[in-house]
N, C-alpha and C positions, 0 to 999 in steps of 0.2 A: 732069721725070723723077724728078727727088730727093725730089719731093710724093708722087708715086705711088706711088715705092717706101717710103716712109713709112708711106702709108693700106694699102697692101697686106702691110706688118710689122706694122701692129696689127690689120688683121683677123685674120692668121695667128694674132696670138697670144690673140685672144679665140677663135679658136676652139680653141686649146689649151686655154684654161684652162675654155672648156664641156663639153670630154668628160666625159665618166661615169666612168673609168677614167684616171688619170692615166696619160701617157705613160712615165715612167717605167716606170710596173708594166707597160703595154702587152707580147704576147708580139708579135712579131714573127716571119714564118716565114724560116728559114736554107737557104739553099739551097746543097747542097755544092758547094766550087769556086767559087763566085761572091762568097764573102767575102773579101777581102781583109786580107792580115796585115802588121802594122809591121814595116817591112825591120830595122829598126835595135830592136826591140824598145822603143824610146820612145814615149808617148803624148805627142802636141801637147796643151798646155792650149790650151782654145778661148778663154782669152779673154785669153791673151797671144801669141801664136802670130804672128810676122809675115805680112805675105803670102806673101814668098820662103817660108817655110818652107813655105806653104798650099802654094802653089803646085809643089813639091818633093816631095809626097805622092805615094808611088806606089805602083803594087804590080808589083810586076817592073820592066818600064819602060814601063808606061803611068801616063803623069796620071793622077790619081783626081780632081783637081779641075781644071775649065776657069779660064779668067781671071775670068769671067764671076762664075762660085758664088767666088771668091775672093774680088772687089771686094766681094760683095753678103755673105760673111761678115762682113769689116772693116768695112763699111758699116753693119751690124747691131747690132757690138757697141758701136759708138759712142756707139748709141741704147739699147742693152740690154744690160746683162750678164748671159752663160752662167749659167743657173743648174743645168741640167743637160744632158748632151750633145742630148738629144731636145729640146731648143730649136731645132736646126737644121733641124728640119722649120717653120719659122717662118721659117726666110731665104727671101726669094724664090730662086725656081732651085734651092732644094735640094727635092727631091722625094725620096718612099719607096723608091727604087730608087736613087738616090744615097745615101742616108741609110742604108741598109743596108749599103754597099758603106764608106763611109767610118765609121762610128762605132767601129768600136773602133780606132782612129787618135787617139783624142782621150778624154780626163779635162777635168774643168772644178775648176781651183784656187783656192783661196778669192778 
């Protein structure tokens, strides 16, 4: 399991770093009502961030993150540090419709 999710964190991230357009600049489309906003006005840095705190993320009072995309963040940055929020399209289990819903929840700190 910890093999797989290994080889399936570096394909991810090779295939970030082949796009033609870095993700960063990437426009992403925003769809109203479906973004979710920081209750507390704090940005989580992603690459100090406990779990509890992952896991504590909401928007109203739904989860924004399962157990699952939480392990597989910690899990991630173990092997990798945040070097910009759109890395987390590189954790397994966080996909584009996760990743839209959760990013502006998070800065990444030196």
């Amino acid at each position: 399991m910890g093999r797989l999710l290994i080889i399936a964190a570096a394909a991810a991230l090779l295939l970030l770093t082949a796009c033609q357009e870095p993700i960063s600049q990437a426009q992403f489309p925003q769809k109203a009502g479906k973004q979710a906003r920081p209750s507390s006005g704090k940005k989580l840095d992603l690459n100090s961030a406990t779990a509890q705190q992952l896991s504590e993320l909401k928007d109203g009072r739904k989860r924004l993150l399962t157990n699952r995309q939480v392990e597989s963040i910690t899990e991630f940055r173990t092997l990798h540090r945040f070097k910009r929020v759109a890395d987390l399209l590189a954790v397994p289990s966080i996909g584009e419709k996760t990743f839209l819903k959760i990013r502006n929840h998070f800065v990444v700190g030196d």
